[in-house]
N, C-alpha and C positions, 0 to 999 in steps of 0.2 A: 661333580663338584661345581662346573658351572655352572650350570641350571640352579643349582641349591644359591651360588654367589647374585643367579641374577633375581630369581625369587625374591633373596632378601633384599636387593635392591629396591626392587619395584616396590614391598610393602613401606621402606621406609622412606621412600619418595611421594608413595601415597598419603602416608602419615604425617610427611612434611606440607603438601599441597593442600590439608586441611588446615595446616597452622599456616601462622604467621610468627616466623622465629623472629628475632627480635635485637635486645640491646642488655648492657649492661648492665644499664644505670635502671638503678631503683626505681628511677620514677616512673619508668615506664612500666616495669612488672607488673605494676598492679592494674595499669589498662590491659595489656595484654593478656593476664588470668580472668578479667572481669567479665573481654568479650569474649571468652571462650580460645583464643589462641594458647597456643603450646611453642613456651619461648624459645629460640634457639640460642645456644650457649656461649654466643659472642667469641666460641674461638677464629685463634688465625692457625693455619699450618703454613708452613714457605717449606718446601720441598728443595733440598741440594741440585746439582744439576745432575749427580747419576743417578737419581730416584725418578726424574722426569718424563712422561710421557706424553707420544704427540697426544694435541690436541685433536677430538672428532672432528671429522666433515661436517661442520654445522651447516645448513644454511637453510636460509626460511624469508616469505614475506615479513615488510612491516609494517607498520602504522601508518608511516604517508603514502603504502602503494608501492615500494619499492623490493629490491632483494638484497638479503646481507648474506655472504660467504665470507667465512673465516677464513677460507683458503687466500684470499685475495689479500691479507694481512698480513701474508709471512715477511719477518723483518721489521713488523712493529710490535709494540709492547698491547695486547687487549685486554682489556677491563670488562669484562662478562658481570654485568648485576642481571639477577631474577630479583623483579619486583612486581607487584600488583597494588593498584590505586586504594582497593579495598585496605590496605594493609598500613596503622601507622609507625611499623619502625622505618619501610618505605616510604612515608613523606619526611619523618624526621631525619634520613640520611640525603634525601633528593639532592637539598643546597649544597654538600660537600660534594656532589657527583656531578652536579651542573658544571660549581665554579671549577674542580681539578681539569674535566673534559677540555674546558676550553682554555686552562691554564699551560696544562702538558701536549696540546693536539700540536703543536709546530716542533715538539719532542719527540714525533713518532708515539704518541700513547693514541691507540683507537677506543674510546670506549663504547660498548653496546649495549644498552637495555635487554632483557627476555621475559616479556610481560607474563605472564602465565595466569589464567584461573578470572580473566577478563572480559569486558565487556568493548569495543572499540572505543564508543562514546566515551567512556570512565577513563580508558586508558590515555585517549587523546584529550581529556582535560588536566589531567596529570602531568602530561609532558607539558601543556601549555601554562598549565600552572605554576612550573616548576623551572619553565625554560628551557628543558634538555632538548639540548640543540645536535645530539649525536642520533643515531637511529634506534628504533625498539624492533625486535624480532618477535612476531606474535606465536606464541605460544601456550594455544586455548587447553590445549591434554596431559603436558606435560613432557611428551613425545621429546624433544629438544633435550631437555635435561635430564631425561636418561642414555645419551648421548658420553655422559661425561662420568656412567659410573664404575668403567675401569680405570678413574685417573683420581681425583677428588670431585666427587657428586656433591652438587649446590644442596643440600639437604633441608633449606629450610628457605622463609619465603621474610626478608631479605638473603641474598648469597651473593656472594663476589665470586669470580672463579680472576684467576689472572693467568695470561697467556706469554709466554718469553718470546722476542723476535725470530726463535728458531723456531715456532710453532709446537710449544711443549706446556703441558700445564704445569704453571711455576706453585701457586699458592694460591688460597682460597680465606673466604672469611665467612662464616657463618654466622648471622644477624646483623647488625646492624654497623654500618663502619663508619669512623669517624675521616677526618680530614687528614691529618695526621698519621693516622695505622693504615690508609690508602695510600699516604705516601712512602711510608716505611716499606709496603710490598712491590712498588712503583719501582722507585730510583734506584736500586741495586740492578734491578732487571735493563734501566737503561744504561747503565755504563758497562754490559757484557757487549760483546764485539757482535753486529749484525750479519744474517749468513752470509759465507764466502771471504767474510774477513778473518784475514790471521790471527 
């Protein structure tokens, strides 16, 4: 049974890692069937807290040379986007991801980039394009986010995964997130009690 659960994981991460999932809104549908992308369906899930599982031992180089471990986050709220430069519902959400990063970072929110399916050049003009001033986790195979597929797997190329200060995966968004529905999965997650609090 697990093998058959992870099988199907792998194909439809494969299948994701050739799309660029995507947004909502109409207007974009139609670039994204034009170039060839396979939209993703704009859901959100938010998971209860007894549904919740820890989150993987992620950790990976990243863009400016550095290391990111999730381990080192427990107690804050992280904001896990997979994005790649090639991809535009990932430019179309970057500006909500810049300004929240650096609106909630003194709130305990970490947010992290996982660039996947990239090139370094493309990906560090992205970030400087964009501003994102948090770090990216390079992740050329995909390796990283198959990490995350016995909890909610980022299934499509944009993904949010969001992490709770206990180190549990809270909720995920699939395609493209707005300003808004990134803070709707945010701000519940910070007013639960941090570990070792009553």
């Amino acid at each position: 049974m697990l093998t058959r659960l992870a099988a199907a994981t792998a194909v439809a991460l494969t299948l994701s890692l050739s799309a660029c999932g995507s947004s909502t809104d109409a207007s974009d549908a139609g670039t994204i069937e034009d170039s060839g992308y396979v939209a993703g369906d704009g859901s959100i899930v938010v998971l209860p807290e007894s549904e919740r599982v820890a989150a993987p031992d992620l950790e990976g180089a990243t863009l400016d040379g550095g290391t990111f471990r999730l381990g080192d986050h427990l107690g804050d709220v992280v904001v896990l986007n997979v994005w790649a430069s090639w991809c535009a519902p990932c430019r179309a959400e970057a500006p909500a991801l810049a300004a929240l990063s650096t609106d909630l970072e003194s709130d305990g929110v970490q947010f992290v980039g996982l660039d996947t399916r990239d090139s370094d050049v493309s990906a560090r003009a992205f970030v400087d394009r964009f501003g994102l001033t948090y770090p990216s986790v390079v992740d050329r195979d995909g390796r990283l986010q198959l990490l995350f597929s016995d909890s909610l797997p980022p299934q499509a190329i944009p993904s949010t995964v969001i992490i709770d200060r206990q180190g549990r995966v809270a909720a995920r968004a699939l395609g493209k997130v707005s300003e808004s529905s990134l803070r709707g999965m945010i701000e519940p997650l910070l007013a639960a009690a941090t570990p070792g609090q009553g």
